[in-house]
C-alpha positions as CSV (number, residue, x, y, z in Angstrom):
1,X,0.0,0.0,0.0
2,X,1.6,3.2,-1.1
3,X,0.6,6.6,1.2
4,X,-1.3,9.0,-1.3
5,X,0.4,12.1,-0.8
6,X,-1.8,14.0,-3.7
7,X,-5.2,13.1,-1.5
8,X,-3.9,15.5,1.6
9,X,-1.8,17.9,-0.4
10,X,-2.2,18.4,-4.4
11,X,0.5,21.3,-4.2
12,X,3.0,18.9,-3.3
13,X,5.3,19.2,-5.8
14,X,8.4,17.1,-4.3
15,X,8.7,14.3,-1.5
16,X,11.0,11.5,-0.8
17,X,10.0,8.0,-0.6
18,X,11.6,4.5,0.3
19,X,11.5,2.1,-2.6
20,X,9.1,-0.9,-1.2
21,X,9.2,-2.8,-4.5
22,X,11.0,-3.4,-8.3
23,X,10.1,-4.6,-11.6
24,X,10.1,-4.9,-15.3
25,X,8.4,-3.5,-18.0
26,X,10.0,-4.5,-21.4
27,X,13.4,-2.5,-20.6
28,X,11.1,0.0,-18.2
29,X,11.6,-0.4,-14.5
30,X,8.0,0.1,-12.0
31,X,9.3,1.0,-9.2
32,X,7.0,0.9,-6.0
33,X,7.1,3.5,-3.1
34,X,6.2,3.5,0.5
35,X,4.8,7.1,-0.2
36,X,4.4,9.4,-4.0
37,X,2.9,12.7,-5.1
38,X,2.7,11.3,-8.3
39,X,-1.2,11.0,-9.5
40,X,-1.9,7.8,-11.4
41,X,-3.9,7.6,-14.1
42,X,-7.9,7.4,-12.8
43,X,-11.3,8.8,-12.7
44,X,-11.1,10.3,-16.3
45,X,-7.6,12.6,-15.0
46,X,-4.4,11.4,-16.9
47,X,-1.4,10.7,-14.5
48,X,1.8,12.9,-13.6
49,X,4.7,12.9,-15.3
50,X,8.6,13.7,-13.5
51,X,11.3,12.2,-12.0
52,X,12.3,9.9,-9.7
53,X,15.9,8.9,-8.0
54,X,17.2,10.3,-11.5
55,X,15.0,8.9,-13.6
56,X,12.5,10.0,-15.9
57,X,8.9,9.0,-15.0
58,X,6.8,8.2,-18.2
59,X,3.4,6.2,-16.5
60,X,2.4,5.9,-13.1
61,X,0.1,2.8,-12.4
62,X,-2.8,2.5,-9.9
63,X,-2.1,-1.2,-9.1
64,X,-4.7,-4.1,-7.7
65,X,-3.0,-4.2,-4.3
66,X,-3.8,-0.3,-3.5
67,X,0.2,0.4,-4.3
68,X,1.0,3.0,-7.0
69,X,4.2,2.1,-9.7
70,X,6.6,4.2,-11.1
71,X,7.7,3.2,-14.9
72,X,10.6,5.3,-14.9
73,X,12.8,5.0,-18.5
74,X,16.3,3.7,-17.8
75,X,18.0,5.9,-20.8
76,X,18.6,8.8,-18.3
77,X,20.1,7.9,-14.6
78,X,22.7,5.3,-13.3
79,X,23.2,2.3,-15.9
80,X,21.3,-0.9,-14.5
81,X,23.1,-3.5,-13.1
82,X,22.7,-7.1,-14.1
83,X,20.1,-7.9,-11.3
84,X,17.9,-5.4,-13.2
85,X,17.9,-2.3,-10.5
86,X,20.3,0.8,-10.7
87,X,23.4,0.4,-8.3
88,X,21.9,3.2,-6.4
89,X,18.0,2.3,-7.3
90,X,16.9,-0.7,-4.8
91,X,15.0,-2.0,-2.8
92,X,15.2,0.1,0.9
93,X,16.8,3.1,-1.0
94,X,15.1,6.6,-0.3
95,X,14.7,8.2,-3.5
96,X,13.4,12.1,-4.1
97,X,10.5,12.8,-6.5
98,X,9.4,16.0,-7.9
99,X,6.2,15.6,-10.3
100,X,5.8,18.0,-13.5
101,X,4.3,21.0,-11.8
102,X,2.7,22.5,-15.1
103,X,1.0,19.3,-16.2
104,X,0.0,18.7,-13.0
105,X,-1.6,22.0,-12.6
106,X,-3.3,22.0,-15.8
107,X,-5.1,18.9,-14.7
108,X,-6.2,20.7,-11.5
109,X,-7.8,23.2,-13.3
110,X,-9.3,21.2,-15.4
111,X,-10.4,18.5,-13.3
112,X,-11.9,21.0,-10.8
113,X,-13.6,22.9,-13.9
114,X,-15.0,20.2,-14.8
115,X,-16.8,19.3,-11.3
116,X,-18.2,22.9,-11.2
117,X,-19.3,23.0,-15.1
118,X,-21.1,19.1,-13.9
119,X,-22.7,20.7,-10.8
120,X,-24.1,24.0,-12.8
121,X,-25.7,21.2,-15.6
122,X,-27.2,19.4,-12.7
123,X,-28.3,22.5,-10.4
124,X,-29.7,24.1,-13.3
125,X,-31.1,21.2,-15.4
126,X,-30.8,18.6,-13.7
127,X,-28.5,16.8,-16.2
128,X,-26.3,14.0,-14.8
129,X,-22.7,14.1,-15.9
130,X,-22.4,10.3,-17.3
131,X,-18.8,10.3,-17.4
132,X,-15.6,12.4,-17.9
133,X,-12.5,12.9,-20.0
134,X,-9.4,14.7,-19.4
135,X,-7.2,15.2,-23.2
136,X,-4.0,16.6,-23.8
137,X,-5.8,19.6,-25.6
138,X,-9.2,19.6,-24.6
139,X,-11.5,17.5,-22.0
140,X,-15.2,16.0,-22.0
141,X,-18.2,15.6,-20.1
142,X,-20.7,13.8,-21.3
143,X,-24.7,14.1,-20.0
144,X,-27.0,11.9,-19.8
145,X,-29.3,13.9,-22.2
146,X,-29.2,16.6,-24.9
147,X,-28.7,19.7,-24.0
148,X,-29.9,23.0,-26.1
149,X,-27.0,25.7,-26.8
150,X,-29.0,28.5,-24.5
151,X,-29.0,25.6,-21.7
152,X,-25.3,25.1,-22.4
153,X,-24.5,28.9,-22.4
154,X,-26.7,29.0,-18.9
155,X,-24.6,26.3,-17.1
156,X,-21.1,28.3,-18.8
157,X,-22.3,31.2,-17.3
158,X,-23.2,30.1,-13.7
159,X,-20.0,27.6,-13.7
160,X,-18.0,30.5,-14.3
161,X,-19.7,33.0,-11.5
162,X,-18.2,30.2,-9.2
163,X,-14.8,30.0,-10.7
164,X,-14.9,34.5,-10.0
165,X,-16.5,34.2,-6.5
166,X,-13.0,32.3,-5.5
167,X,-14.9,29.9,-3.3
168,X,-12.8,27.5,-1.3
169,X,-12.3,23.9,-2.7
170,X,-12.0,21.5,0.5
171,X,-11.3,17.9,0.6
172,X,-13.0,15.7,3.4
173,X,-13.6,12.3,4.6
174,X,-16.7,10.4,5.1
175,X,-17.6,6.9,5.4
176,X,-20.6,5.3,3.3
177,X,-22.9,5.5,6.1
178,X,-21.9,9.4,6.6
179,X,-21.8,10.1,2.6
180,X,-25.3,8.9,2.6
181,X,-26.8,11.7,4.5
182,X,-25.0,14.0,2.6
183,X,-26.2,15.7,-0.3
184,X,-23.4,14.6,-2.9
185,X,-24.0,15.2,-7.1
186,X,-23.6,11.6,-8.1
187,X,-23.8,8.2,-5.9
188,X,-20.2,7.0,-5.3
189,X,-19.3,3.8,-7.0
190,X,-16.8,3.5,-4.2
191,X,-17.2,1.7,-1.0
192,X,-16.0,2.4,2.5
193,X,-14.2,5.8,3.5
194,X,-14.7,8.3,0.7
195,X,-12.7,11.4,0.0
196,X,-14.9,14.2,-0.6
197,X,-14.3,17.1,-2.7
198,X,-16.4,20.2,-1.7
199,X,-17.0,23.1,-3.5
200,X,-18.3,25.5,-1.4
201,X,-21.7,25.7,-1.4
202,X,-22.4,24.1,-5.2
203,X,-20.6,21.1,-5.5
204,X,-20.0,17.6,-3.5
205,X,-18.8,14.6,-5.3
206,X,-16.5,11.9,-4.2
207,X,-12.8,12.3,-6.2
208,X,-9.7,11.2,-5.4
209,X,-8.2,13.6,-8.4
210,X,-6.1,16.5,-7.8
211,X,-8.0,19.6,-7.5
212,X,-7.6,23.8,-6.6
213,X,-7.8,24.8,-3.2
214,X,-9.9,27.7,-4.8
215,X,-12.0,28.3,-7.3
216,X,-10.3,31.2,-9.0
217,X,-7.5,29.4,-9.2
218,X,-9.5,27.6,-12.3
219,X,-9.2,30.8,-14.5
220,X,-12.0,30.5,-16.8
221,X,-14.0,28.0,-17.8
222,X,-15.8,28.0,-21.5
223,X,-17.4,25.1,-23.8
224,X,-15.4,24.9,-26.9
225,X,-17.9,22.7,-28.5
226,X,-21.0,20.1,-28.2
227,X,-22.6,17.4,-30.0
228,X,-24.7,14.4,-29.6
229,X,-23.6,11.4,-28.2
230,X,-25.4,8.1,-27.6
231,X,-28.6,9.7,-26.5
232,X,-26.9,13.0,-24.4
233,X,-24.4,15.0,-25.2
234,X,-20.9,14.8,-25.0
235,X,-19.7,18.8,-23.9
236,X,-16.1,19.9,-25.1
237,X,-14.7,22.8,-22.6
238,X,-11.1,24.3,-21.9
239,X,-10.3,25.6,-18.6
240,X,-7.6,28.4,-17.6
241,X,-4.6,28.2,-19.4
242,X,-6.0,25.5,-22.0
243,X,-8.7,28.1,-22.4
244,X,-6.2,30.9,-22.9
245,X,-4.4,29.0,-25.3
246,X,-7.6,28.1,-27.4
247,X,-8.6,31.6,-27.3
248,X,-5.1,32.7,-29.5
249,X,-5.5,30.3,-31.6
250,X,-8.9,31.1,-32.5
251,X,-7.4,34.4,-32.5
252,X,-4.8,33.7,-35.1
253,X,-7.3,32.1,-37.5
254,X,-9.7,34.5,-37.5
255,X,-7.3,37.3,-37.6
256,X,-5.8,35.5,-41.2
257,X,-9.5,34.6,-42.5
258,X,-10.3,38.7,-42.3
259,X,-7.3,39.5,-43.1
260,X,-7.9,37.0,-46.3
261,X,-11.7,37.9,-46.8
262,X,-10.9,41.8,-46.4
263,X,-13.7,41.7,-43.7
264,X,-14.6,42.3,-40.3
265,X,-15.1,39.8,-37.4
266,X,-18.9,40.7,-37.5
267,X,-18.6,40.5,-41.3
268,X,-17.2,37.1,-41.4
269,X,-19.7,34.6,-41.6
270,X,-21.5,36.8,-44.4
271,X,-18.3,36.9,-46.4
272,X,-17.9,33.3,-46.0
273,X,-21.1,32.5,-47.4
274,X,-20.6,34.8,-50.4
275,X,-17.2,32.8,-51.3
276,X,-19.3,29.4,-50.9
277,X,-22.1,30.8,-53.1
278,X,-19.1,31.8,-55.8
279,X,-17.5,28.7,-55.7
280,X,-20.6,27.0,-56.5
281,X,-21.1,28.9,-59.0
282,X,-17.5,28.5,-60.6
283,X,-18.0,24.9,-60.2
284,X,-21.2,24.6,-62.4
285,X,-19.0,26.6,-64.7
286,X,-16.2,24.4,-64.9
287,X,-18.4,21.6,-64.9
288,X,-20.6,22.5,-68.0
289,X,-16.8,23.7,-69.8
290,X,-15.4,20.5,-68.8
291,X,-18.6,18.7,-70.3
292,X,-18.2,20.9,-73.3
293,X,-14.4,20.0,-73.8
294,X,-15.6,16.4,-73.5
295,X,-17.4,16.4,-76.5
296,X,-14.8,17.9,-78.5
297,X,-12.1,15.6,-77.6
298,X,-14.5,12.4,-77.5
299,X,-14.8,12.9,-81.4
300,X,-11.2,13.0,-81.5
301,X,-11.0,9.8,-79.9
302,X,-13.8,7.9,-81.5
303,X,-12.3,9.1,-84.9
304,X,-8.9,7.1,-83.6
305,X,-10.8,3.9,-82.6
306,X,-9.6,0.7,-83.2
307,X,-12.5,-1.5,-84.6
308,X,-13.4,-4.5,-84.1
309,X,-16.1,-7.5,-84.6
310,X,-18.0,-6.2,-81.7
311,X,-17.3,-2.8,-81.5
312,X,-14.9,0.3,-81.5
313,X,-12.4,0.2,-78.9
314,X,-10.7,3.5,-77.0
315,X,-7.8,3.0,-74.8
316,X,-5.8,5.9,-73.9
317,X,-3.9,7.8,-71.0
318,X,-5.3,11.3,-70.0
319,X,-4.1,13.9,-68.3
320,X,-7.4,14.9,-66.0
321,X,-8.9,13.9,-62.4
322,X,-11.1,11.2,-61.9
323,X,-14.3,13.8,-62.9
324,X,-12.9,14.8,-66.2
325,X,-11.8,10.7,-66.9
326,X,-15.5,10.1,-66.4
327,X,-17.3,13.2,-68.2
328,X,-14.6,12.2,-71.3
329,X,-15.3,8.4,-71.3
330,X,-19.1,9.1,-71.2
331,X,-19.3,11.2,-73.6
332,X,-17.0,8.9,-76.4
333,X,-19.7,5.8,-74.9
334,X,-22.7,8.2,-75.8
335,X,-22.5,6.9,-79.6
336,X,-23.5,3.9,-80.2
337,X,-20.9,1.0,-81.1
338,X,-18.0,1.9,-78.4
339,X,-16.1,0.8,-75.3
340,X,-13.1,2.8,-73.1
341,X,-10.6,2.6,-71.0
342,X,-8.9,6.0,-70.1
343,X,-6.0,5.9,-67.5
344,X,-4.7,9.0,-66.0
345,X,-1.0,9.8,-66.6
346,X,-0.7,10.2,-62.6
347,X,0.8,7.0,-60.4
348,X,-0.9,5.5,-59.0
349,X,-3.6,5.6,-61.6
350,X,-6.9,6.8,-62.2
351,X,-8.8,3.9,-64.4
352,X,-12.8,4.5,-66.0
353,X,-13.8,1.7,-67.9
354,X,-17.4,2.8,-69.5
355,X,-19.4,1.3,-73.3
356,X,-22.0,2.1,-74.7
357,X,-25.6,0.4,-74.6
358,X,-25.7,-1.5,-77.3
359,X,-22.2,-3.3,-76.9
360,X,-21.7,-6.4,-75.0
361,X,-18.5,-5.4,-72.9
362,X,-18.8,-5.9,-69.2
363,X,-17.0,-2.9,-67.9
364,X,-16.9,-3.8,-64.2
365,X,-15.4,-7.3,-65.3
366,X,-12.8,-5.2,-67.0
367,X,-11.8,-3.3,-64.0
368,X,-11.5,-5.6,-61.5
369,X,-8.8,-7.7,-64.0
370,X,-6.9,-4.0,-64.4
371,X,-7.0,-3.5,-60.6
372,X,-6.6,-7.2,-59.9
373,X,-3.3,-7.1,-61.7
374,X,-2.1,-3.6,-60.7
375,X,-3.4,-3.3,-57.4
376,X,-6.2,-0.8,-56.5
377,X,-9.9,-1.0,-56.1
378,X,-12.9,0.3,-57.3
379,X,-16.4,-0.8,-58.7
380,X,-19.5,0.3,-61.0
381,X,-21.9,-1.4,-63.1
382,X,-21.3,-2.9,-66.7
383,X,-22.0,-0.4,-68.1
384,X,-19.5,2.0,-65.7
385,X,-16.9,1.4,-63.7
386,X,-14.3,3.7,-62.2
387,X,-11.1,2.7,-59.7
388,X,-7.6,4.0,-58.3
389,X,-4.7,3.0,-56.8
390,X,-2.9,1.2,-59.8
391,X,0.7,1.0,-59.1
392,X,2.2,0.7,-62.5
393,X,3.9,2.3,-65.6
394,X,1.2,4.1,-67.5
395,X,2.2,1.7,-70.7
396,X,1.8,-1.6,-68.7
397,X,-1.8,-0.4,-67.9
398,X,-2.3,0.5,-71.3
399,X,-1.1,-2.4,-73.1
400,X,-3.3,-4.8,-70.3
401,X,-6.6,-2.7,-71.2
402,X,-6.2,-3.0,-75.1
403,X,-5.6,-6.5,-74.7
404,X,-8.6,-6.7,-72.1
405,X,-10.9,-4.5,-74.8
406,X,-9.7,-6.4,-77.3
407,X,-10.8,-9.5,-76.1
408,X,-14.2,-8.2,-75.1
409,X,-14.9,-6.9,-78.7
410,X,-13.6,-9.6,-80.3
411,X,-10.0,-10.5,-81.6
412,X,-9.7,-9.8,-84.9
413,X,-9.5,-5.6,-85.9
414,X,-11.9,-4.9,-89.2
415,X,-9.7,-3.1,-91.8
């Protein structure tokens, strides 16, 4: 059983321990302590990061048997001996710790914001908080219903009141028979003794996180972002300096996007939906060009197609995108009597296989030999097929589709 240090004191930032305990991961050692400050990963709050006896700490385990371990990586400190422990990292040895104070105090904030953000949702709403999730850049509650953006707005509002009335954050002891009488946000899933953290006249919830003694000492606390999620809502939000950080980057992209649009920040959204309207616009432009062009350079093609018993037969390589491959190959398989393969000159390839209605080629049968023998997928009907993802010389996916075509049309060219 290693003694919590975090559950008395989440400032701590260093403490020395006796090592109670050694093993292996891979070429990792866990070492076990009869005391640590360092917060393992639990109740939705990521663990600590440091040092320990020299060594760099990269996971902290909550194990079965109420100890916490260490992994600490090997790379930097004393060079393990052949029994697997340091020289001066054993069994009995008192070794100092000192956690990463910046992580640790980002997850404060957050992990405090999030009990007060959980408490406004309930005392306004009563929405349960279902569960909770501490990221790197951004962390999660999600309720146990949906939640409208004016009731969202509401509990930002009344969580952050809190965080500015600097209430004190406490942390207490009760046992289940105590806890019962008490009014506490959630049931505890915990039995026996419970550590409580209290929020000064709005919150209650048993935690063993690390958490502010104050509520000011959360900074800010505003929802970045909601959406559904398996019947509730799952509520994105950024506390203190995460919230700070999001706020200059939001900063920095709308500063470039006015700077872009030659607009204001009011301005924006209005601008943006005059770009969308032109480039919809442009785009039924290019489209009907590109159509146009299609027709023009499908008689071109038909005029150079190879003929045979069962058809006319167009295989070539194309410099265009997967639309233009298709607009061109419909528009040569528009006339009766034809069947293409166009290939774009880009590796891995583009491939549409297309004939027209009256011709027996089975265009999807086609395709899946090309893509069979030159890797790729795709799919369509007989009568159209399109794929990507051929890894091979242009010339080797040429020569494979004539012979293909050739085979579907019939053998023999007519003179």
């Amino acid at each position: 059983m290693t003694d919590r240090l975090y559950y008395t004191d989440p400032y701590l930032r260093e403490f020395e321990g006796v090592i109670t305990a050694l093993d292996r991961r891979g070429d990792q050692l866990v070492a076990v302590l009869d005391r640590t400050c360092f917060y393992p990963t639990s109740g939705g709050q990521p663990f600590d990061l440091g040092t320990l006896g020299g060594f760099r700490v990269v996971d902290v385990l909550d194990q079965d048997d109420g100890s916490i371990g260490h992994v600490v990586d090997r790379s930097l400190g004393p060079t393990p001996s052949s029994s697997g422990s340091a020289p001066d990292f054993q069994i009995g040895v008192r070794v100092r710790g000192a956690i990463d104070w910046p992580r640790r105090f980002d997850h404060m904030q957050q992990h405090s914001g999030q009990h007060v953000l959980s408490a406004a949702f309930d005392r306004l709403f009563k929405v349960r908080t279902v569960s909770f999730h501490l990221g790197g850049a951004a962390s999660t509650i999600d309720l146990a219903r949906e939640v409208s953006a004016n009731e969202i707005t509401a509990a930002e509002d009344a969580a952050n009141e809190v965080v500015w009335q600097d209430r004190p954050v406490s942390i207490r002891y009760a046992t289940a028979a105590e806890a019962a009488q008490l009014p506490l946000r959630k049931e505890p899933v915990r039995e026996g003794t419970l550590r409580l953290i209290d929020v000064q006249d709005f919150d209650l919830s048993a935690c063993g996180g690390t958490h502010v003694a104050r509520t000011g000492a959360i900074g800010s606390i505003v929802v970045g972002a909601s959406e559904r999620f398996k019947g509730g809502s799952r509520i994105e939000f950024y506390c203190g300096g995460r919230a700070v950080k999001r706020f200059r980057a939001l900063r920095d992209t709308i500063g470039s996007a006015t700077k872009l649009l030659s607009a204001g920040l009011d301005d924006l959204p209005a601008s943006i939906e005059r770009l969308q309207a032109d480039a919809k616009e442009h785009k039924r432009a290019l489209t009907a060009l590109q159509t146009e062009l299609a027709r023009f350079r499908a008689g071109e093609l038909g005029a150079a197609a190879e003929a045979f018993p069962r058809g006319r037969a167009v295989v070539a390589a194309i410099d265009a995108d997967a639309q233009g491959l298709k607009a061109l190959a419909s528009a040569v398989c528009a006339q009766p009597g034809y069947a293409a393969i166009l290939i774009s000159m880009a590796r891995p390839a583009l491939v549409v296989v297309c004939r027209s209605a009256d011709v027996g080629a089975n265009a999807r049968e086609m395709l899946t030999a090309l893509t069979g023998k030159f890797g790729g997928r795709g799919g369509g009907s007989p009568e159209m097929a399109q794929g990507g993802g051929l890894d091979a010389p242009t010339d080797a996916i040429i020569a494979e589709a004539r012979a293909l075509i050739a085979n579907a049309l019939g053998r023999s060219p007519q003179a």
